[in-house]
C-alpha positions as CSV (number, residue, x, y, z in Angstrom):
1,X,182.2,222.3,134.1
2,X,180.0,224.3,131.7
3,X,182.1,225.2,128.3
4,X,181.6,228.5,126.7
5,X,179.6,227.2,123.8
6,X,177.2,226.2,126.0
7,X,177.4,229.4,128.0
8,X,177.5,231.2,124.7
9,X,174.0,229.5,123.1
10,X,172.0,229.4,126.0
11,X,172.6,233.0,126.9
12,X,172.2,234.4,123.2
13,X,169.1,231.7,122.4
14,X,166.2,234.0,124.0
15,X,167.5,236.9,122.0
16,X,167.9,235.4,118.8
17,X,164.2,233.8,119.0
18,X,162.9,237.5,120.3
19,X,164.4,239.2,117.0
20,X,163.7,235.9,114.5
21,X,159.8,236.2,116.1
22,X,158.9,239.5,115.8
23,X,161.1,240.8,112.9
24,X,159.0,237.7,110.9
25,X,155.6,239.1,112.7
26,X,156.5,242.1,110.8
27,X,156.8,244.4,114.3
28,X,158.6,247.7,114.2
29,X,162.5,247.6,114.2
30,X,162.1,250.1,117.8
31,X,159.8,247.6,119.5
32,X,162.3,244.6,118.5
33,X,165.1,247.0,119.7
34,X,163.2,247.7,122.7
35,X,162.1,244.2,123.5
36,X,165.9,243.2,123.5
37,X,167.3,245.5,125.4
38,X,164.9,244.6,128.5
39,X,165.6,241.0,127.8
40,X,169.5,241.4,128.2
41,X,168.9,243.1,131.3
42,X,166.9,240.5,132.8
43,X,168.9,237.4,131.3
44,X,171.7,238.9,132.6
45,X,170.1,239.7,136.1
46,X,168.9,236.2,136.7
47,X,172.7,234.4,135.6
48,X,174.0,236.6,138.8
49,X,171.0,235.9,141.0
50,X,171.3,232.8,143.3
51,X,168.7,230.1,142.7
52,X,167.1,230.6,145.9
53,X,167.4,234.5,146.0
54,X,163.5,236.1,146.3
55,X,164.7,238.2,143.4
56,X,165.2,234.8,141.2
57,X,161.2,234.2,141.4
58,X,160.7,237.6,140.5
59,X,163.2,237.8,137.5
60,X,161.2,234.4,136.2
61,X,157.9,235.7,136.8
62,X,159.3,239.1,134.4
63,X,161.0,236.7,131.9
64,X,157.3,234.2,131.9
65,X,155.5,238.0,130.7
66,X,157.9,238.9,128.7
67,X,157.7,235.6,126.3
68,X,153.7,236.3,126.9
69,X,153.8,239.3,125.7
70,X,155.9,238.6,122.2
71,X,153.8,235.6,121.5
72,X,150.8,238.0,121.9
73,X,152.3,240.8,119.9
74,X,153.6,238.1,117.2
75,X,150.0,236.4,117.3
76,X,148.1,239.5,116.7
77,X,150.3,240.9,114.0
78,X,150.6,237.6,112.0
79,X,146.4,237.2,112.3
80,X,145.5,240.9,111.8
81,X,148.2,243.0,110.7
82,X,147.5,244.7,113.7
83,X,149.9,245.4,117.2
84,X,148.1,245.0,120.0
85,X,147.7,248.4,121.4
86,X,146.2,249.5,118.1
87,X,142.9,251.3,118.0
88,X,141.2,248.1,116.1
89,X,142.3,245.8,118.5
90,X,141.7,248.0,121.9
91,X,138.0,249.0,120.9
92,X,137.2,245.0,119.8
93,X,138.4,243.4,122.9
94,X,136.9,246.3,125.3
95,X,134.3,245.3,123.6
96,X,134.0,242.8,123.6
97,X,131.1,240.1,126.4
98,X,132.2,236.8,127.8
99,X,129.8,235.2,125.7
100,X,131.9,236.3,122.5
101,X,134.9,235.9,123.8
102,X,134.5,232.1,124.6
103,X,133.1,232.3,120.7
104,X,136.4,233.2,119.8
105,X,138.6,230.8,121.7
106,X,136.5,228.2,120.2
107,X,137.2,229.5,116.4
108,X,140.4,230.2,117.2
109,X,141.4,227.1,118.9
110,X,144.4,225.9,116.8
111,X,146.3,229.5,116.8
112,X,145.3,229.6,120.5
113,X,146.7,226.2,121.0
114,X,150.0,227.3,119.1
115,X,150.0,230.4,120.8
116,X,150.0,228.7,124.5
117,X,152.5,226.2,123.3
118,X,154.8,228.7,122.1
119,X,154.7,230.9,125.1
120,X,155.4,228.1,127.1
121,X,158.7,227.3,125.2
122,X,159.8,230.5,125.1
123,X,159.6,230.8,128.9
124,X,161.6,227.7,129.2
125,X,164.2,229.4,126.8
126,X,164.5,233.2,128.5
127,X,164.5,230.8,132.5
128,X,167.5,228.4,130.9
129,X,169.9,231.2,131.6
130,X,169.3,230.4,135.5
131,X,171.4,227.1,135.0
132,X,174.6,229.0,134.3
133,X,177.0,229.4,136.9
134,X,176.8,233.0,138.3
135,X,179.5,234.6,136.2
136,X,182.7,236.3,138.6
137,X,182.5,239.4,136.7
138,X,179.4,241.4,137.7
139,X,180.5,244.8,135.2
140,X,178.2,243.4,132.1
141,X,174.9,242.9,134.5
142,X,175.5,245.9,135.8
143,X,175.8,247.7,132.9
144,X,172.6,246.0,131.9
145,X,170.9,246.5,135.0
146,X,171.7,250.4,134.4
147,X,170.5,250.9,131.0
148,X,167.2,249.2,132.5
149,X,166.7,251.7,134.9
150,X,167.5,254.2,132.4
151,X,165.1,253.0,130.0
152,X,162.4,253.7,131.6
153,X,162.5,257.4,131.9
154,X,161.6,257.0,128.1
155,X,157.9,256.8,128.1
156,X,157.8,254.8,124.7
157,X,160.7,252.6,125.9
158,X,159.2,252.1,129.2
159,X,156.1,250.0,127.6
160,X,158.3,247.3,126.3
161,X,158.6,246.2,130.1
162,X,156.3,243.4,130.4
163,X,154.6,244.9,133.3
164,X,154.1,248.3,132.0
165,X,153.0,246.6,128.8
166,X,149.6,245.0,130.6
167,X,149.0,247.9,132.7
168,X,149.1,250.0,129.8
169,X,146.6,247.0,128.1
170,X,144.2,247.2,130.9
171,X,144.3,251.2,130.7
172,X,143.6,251.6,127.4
173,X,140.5,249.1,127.3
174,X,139.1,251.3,130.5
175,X,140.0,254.8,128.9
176,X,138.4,253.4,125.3
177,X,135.4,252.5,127.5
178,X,134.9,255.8,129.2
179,X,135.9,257.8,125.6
180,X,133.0,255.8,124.3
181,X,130.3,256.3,126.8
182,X,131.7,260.5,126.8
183,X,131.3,260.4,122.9
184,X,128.3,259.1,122.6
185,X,126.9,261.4,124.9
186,X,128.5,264.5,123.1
187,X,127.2,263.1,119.9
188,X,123.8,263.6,121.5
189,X,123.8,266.4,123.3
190,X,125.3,268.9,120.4
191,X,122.5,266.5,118.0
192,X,119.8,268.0,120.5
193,X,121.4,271.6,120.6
194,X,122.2,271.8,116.5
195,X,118.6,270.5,115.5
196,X,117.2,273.7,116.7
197,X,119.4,276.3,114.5
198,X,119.4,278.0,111.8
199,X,121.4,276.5,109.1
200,X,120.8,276.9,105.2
201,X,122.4,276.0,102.3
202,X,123.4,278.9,99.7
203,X,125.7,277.5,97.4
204,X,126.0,276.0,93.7
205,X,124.1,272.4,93.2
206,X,127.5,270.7,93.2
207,X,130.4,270.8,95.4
208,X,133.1,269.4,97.3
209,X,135.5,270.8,100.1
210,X,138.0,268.7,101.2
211,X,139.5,270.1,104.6
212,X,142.8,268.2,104.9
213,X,144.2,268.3,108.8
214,X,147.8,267.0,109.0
215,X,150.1,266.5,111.9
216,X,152.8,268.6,113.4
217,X,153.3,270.5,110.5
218,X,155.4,274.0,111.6
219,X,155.2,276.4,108.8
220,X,158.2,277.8,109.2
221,X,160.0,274.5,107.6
222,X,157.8,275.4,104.6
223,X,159.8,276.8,101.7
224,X,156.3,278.3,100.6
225,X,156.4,280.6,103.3
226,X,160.3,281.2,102.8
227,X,162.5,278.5,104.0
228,X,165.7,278.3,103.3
229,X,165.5,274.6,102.4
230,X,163.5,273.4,99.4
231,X,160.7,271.7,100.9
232,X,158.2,272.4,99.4
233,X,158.9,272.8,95.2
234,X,155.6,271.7,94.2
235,X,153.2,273.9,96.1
236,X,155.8,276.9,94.9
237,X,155.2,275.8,91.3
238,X,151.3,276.2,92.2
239,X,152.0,279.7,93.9
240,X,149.2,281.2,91.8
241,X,146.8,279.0,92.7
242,X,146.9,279.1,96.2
243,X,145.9,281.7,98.9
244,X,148.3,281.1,101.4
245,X,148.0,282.8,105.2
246,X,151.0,283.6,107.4
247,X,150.0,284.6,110.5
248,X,148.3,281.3,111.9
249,X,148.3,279.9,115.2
250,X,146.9,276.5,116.8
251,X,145.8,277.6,120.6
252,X,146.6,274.3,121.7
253,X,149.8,272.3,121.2
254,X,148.9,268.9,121.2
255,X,146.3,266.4,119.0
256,X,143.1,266.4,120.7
257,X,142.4,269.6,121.9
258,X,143.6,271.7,118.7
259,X,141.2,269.4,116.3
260,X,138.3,270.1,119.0
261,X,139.1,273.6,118.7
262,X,138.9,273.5,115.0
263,X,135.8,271.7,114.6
264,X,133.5,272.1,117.0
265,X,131.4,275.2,116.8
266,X,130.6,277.1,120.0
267,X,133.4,279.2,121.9
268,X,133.2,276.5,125.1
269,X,134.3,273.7,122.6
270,X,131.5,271.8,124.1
271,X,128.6,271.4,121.6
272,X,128.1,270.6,117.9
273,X,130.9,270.6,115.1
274,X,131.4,271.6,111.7
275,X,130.1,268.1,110.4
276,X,126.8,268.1,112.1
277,X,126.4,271.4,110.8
278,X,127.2,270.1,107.4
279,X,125.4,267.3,107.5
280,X,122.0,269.6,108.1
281,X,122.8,272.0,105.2
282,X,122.5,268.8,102.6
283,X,126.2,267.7,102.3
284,X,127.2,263.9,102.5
285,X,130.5,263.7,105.1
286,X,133.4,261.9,105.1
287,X,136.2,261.5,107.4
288,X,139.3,259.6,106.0
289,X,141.9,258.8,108.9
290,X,145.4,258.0,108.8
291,X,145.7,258.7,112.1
292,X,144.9,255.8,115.0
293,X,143.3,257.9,117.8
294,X,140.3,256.1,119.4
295,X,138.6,259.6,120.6
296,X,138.9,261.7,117.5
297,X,138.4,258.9,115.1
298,X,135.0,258.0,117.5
299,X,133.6,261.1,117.8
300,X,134.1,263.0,114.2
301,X,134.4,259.5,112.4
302,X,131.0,258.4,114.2
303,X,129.6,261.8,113.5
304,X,130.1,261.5,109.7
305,X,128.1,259.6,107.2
306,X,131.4,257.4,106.2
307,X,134.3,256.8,108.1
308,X,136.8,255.3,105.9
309,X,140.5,254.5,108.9
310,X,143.1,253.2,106.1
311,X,145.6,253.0,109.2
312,X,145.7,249.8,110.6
313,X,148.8,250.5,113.0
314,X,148.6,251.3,117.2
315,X,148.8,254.9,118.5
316,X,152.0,256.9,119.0
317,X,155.0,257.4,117.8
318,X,155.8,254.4,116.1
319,X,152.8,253.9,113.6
320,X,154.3,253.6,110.7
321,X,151.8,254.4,107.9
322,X,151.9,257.0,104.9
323,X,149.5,259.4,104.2
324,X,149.0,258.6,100.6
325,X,147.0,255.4,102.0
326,X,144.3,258.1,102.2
327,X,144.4,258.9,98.0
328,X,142.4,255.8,96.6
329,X,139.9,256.2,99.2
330,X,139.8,260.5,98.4
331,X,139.5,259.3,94.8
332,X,136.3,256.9,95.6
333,X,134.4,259.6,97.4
334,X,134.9,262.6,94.8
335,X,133.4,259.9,92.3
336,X,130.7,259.1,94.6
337,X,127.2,260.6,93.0
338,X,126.1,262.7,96.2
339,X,125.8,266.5,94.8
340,X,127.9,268.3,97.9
341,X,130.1,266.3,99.8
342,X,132.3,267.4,102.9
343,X,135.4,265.1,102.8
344,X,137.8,265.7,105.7
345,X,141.4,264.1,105.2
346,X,142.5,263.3,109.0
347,X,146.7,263.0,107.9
348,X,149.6,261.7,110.2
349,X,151.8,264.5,108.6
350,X,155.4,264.9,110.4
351,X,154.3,263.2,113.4
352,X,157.6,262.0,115.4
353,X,159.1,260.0,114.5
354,X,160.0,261.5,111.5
355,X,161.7,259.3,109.5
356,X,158.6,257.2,109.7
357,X,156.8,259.9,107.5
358,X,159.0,259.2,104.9
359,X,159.7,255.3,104.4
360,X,160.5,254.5,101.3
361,X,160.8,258.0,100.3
362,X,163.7,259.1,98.5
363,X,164.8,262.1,100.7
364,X,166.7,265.0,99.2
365,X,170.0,265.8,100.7
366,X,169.3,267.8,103.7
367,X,173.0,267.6,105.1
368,X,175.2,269.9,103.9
369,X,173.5,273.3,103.7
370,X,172.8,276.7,104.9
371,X,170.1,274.9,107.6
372,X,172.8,272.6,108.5
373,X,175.8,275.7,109.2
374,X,173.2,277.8,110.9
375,X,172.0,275.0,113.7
376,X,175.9,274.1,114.1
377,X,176.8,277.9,114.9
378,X,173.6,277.9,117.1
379,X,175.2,274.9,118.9
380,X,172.5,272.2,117.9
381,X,173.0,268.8,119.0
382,X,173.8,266.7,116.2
383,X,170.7,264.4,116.7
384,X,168.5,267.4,116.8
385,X,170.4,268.7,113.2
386,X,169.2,265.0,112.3
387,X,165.8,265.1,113.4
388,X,165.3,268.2,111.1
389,X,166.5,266.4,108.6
390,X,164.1,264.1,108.5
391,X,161.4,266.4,109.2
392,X,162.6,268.4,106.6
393,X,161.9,265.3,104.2
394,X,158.9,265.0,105.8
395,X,157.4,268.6,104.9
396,X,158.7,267.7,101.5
397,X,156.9,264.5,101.2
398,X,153.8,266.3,102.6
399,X,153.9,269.5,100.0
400,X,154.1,265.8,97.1
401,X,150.9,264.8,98.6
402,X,149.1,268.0,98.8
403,X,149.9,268.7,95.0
404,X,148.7,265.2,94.2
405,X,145.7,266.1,96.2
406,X,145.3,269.5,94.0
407,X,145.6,267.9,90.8
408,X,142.9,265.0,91.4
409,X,140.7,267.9,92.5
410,X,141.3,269.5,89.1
411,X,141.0,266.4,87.3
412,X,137.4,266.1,89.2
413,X,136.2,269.1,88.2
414,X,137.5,268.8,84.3
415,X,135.4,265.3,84.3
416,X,132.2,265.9,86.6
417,X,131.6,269.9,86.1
418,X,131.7,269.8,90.2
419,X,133.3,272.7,92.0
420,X,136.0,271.4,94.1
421,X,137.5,273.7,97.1
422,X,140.7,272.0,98.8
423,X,141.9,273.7,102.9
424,X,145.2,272.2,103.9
425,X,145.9,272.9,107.9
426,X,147.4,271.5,110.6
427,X,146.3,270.5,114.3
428,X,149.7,272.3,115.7
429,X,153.7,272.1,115.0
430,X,156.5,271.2,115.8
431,X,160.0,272.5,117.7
432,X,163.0,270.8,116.0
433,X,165.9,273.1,117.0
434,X,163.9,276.5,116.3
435,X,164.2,277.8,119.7
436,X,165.5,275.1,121.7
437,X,168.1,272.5,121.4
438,X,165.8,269.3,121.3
439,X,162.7,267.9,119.0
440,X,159.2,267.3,119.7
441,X,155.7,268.9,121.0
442,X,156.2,272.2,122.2
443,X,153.0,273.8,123.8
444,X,153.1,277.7,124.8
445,X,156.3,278.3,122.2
446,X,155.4,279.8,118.6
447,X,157.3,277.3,117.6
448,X,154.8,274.5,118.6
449,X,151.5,276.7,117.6
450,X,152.9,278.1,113.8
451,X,151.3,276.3,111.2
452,X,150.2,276.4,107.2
453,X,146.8,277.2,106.0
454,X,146.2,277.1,102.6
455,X,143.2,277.3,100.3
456,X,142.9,276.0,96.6
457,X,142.2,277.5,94.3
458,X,142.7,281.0,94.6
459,X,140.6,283.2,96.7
460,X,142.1,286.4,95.4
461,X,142.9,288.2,98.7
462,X,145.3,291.0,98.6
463,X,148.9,290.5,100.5
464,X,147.2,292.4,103.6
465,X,144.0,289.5,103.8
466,X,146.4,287.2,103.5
467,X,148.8,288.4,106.8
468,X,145.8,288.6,109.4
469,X,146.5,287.0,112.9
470,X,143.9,284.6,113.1
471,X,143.7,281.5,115.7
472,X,142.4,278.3,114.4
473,X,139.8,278.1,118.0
474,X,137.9,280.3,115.5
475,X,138.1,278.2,112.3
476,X,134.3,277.1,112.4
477,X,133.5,280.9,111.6
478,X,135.5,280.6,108.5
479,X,134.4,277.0,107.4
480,X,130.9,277.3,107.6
481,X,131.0,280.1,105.4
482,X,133.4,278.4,103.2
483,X,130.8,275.3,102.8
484,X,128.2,278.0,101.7
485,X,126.4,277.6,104.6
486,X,124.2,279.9,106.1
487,X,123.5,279.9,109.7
488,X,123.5,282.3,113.2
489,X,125.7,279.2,114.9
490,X,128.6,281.6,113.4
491,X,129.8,285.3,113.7
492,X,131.1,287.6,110.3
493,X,133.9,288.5,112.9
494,X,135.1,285.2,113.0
495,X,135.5,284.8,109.2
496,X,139.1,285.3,108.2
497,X,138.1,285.9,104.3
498,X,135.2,288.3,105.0
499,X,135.7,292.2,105.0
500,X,133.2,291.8,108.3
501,X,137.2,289.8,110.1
502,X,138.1,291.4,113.4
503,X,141.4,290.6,114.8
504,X,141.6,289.4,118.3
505,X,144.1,288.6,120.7
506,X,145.0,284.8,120.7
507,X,146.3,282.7,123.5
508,X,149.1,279.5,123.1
509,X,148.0,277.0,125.8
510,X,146.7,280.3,128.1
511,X,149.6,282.3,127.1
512,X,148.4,285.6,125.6
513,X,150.3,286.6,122.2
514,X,148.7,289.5,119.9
């Protein structure tokens, strides 16, 4: 007869080496969570399945992936700091030939051999379960067995099973293939088509504009523009040095297409950008990423004469890395001796999740307040009041970053004599309760479209320059301008801070607002 201990170790083994393996790897607290939960599920299945049920092979065969995929995840943390569905490790092994991948098996043999070894124990450690007698009471597995199914309607929770895991691999290394071979031909194509124009530059010998573009940043949450929570006390502080603009909206609600809309030049959003442009009037270009996306980071990272990434995380929600990584290397490229320089600051902002924008950060008391009663009477759920919380704290932590910004611009200008000219954006926001009782993305709502734009210094517009509805698909009108740049890519109507600005009616992912 089997005695509990024995019952008790062999079932709780697999998990505790899961947690020990990639907590040490350094892997996300979610993925470990994740990993976990799909590995209860599937212990638990295989105890009630009979040894020579079809579904027994099956539950091994998930189990055998599974301890595949944590050595692989441990294995490429511990070796490059990096998870494997990162943008590092996706673009290398795409591409990567046979010829150099045999190079690095060779190179690599000792952590491979380690590697294989442990996958194999751990196999034998999540399949041990199947020795223990099928348990009478069938409630926990099916418990288990529900919260599995359940699972996956979470898209980030679904990739944690093994099999959506590899798909998800595979899909990636053929998507970064085809983003490649589309990026290199748009590189080329709006080359060919900018070469052609007209495009002078009309400014002082020296300058630099640094165009920060953050993430998800609504500017309603900003107590510049009249929150009722204190998020932003330095920017407020520096009131009278900023030009702030209220009536902004992104057309698109999501990453890609909003920073294609901001950058690239022509109304079709098909030719040359704001950096090739640059690049032709004199300036040297820079685009500093904290953000892991293989398209935008290929095609205006490529475009630019550096492309500094300083994060070394995977895509999605769970990339954990702070935007001041992007200050030393800001700091490098103001000091750099080129006499105009274009630096663009690519930021992560208040990306969900939203605690992750503030690790470490000491977050001011968001609980208790007038935010808090109001979202309560509105009937909020309390993990939405939560989630605003921590976005909350992560608007604050971005309006810190921006004044650090600001005052290392000033700093550069005291020291060098260089002109220095600081935007601060964002690609789109955010809902988190505004108009609906849940977080996240929200394309076509205000909510999801509202953000900050903010020039430093001062531009000295009065209160009705400021309030102008203006749609960031016609940003390149005003940026051009703003680098001193002279060309006929652009149109005075499109400029928001020329008395030539014509307001037109803008759309929210095809939805027609005035």
């Amino acid at each position: 007869m089997q005695s509990k201990i024995y019952r008790f170790l062999i079932t709780i083994l697999p998990f505790a080496l899961t947690i020990a393996t990639l907590s040490f790897a350094g892997a996300n607290w979610r993925e470990v969570a994740k990993t976990a939960l799909f590995l209860g599920a599937l212990t638990l299945l295989l105890i009630q399945a009979q040894r020579k049920n079809p579904h027994t092979a099956i539950l091994t065969g998930l189990l055998i992936l599974m301890a595949t995929k944590i050595g692989l995840t441990a294995f490429s943390l511990l070796k490059y700091n990096q998870p494997i569905h990162s943008a590092i490790v996706i673009s290398s092994v795409a591409n990567t030939t046979k010829i150099e991948a045999l190079e690095f098996l060779i190179s690599n043999r000792f952590e491979i051999t380690l590697l294989l070894l442990y996958i194999t124990l751990t196999s034998l450690i999540f399949i041990a379960p199947i020795s223990i007698r099928k348990h009478s009471k069938k409630w926990p597995t099916i418990l288990w067995g529900l919260l599995f199914v359940i699972a996956h309607a979470n898209p980030t929770t679904r990739k944690e099973n093994p099999i959506f895991y590899f798909l998800q691999t595979k899909n990636q290394m053929i998507a970064w293939k085809e983003k490649a071979l589309q990026t290199d031909k748009e590189i080329a194509q709006s080359h060919t088509s900018i070469s052609s124009k007209n495009i002078k530059y009309i400014g002082p010998n020296q300058q630099s504009i640094i165009l920060i573009i953050s993430e998800s940043i609504n500017k309603s949450n900003m107590s510049l523009y009249g929150y009722m929570r204190n998020t932003t006390p330095e920017l407020i502080q520096r009131r009278a040095e900023l030009s702030v603009f209220d009536d902004i909206t992104s057309r698109w609600g999501s990453t890609l297409p909003a920073i294609r809309d901001m950058l690239i030049i022509d109304t079709n959003k098909t030719g040359p950008s704001v950096i090739q442009a640059a690049r032709l009037a004199g300036y040297r270009t820079y685009w500093i990423s904290n953000q892991s996306d293989s398209y935008i980071n290929g095609r205006f990272g490529m475009e630019s004469d550096s492309f500094i990434s300083a994060n070394t995380g995977s895509e999605g929600r769970n990339n954990a890395s702070l935007d001041e990584k992007v200050l030393p290397h800001l700091a490098t490229a103001l000091q750099e001796t080129a006499q105009l320089k274009f630096i663009i600051l690519h930021l992560i902002g208040a990306h969900p999740h939203y605690d992750l924008r503030h690790q470490g950060y000491i977050p001011t008391d968001f609980t208790e307040d007038k935010v808090f009663t109001t979202m309560k009477k509105e009937g909020r759920w309390p993990w939405v009041i939560k989630a605003r919380s921590n976005y909350d704290t992560a608007i604050k932590y971005q309006s810190e970053l921006l004044s650090k910004i600001i005052t290392l611009s000033s700093k550069i200008e005291k020291e060098n004599g260089t002109r220095v000219k600081v935007i601060y954006t964002s690609d789109h926001a955010q809902n988190v309760g505004h108009d609906q009782n849940t977080y996240g993305h929200a394309p076509g709502r205000m909510s999801g479209h509202s953000i900050p734009l903010i020039f430093w210094p001062n531009l000295q517009l009065n209160q009705h320059e400021t309030k102008r509805p203006f749609s960031m698909s016609r940003f390149p009108g005003t940026l051009i301008p703003f680098l001193d740049i002279e060309s006929d890519l652009i149109k005075p109507k499109d400029n928001l801070l020329s008395p030539d600005f014509q307001a037109e009616p803008r759309l929210l992912e095809g939805i027609l607002i005035q």
